[in-house]
N, C-alpha and C positions, 0 to 999 in steps of 0.2 A: 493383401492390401495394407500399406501404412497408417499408421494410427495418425493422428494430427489432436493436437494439443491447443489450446484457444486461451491466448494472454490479453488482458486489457494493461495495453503503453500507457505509463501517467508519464507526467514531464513534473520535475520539482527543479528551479533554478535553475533551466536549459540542460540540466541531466531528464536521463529516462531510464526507467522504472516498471518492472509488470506485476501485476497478480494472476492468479489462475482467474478462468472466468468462473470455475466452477465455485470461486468464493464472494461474488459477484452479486449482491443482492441487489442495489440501486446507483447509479448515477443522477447526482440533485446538483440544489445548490444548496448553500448553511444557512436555513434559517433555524432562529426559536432557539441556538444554543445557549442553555442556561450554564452561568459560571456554579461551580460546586467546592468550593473548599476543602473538601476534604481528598479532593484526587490531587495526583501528583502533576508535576508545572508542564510533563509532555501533553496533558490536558487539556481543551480549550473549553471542557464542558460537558453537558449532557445534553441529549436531543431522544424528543419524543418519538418514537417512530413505529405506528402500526400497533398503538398501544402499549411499546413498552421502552423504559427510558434504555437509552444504548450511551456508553461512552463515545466523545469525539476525541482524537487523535490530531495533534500536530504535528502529521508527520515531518518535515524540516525539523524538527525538536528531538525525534527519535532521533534521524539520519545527521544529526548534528552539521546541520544547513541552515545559512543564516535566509533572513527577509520575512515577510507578514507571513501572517496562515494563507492557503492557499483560494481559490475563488472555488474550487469544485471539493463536492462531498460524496463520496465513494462511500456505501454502505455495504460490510461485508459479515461474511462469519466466518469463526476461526472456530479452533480446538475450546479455547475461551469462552465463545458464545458472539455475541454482533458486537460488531464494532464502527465508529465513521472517523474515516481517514479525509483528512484535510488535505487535499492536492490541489499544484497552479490549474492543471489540466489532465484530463483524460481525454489523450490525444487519438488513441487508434485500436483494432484490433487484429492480434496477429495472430495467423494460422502456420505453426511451427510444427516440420514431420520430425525434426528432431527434438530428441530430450537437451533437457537445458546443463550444459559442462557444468562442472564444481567448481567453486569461487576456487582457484590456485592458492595451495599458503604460502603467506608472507605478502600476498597481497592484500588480505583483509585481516585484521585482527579475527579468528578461529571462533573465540568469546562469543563474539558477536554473533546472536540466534536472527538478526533479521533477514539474512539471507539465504536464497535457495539456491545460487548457480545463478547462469550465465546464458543470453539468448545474444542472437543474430535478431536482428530487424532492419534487413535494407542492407545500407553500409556502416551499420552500428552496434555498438555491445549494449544489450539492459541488462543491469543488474535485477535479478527475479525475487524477491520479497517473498519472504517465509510467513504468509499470513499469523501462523501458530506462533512465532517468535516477537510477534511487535509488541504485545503486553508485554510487562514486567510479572 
């Protein structure tokens, strides 16, 4: 029997984007983000969650994507500990029998830890998001 793998699709800027579900703690919306000065500008803040403050993420700020933070608040865990990623949307879930190809080099800067590989969805490529790489 094949294994099947379980991505939750965001969308940022009319691109699309997945996580594992297994990193998957909530789908909200942003409220109560308090600004904190002392995190860095890819920050929109902190948010209270389930008793304990988690950083928020502007992901377009990681991915170096212009426009506002996004309307949806994806609450997840990493190697890090919790995190809340700002996305436009979390569009869909996909059930993949395949593992996700490796980003090709010279197509991405290598540097770059936010990425895990490469999915099919439909008639489209997501780029797969390296939960463990979004911090600094």
């Amino acid at each position: 029997m094949e294994e099947t793998s379980r991505y939750l699709i965001l969308s940022l800027e009319g691109e699309s984007f997945a996580i594992p579900i297994a990193s998957l703690m909530e789908i909200t919306v942003p409220r109560g983000i308090q600004k904190d000065a002392k995190l860095s500008e890819i920050f929109e803040g902190r948010l209270e969650y389930r008793g304990k403050s988690i950083p928020v993420v502007n992901l377009k700020k990681i991915l170096k994507l212009g426009g506002k933070p996004g309307g949806s608040l994806i609450v997840m865990k990493s190697a890090k500990g919790m995190l809340g990623l700002l996305v436009d949307t979390a569009r869909e879930l996909l059930e993949a029998k395949q593992l996700p190809a490796p980003v090709p080099r010279g197509i991405l800067n290598p540097s770059l830890a936010y990425y895990a590989g490469i999915l099919r969805s439909r008639e489209e490529l997501v780029l797969l998001l390296n939960e463990d790489g979004l911090l600094p």
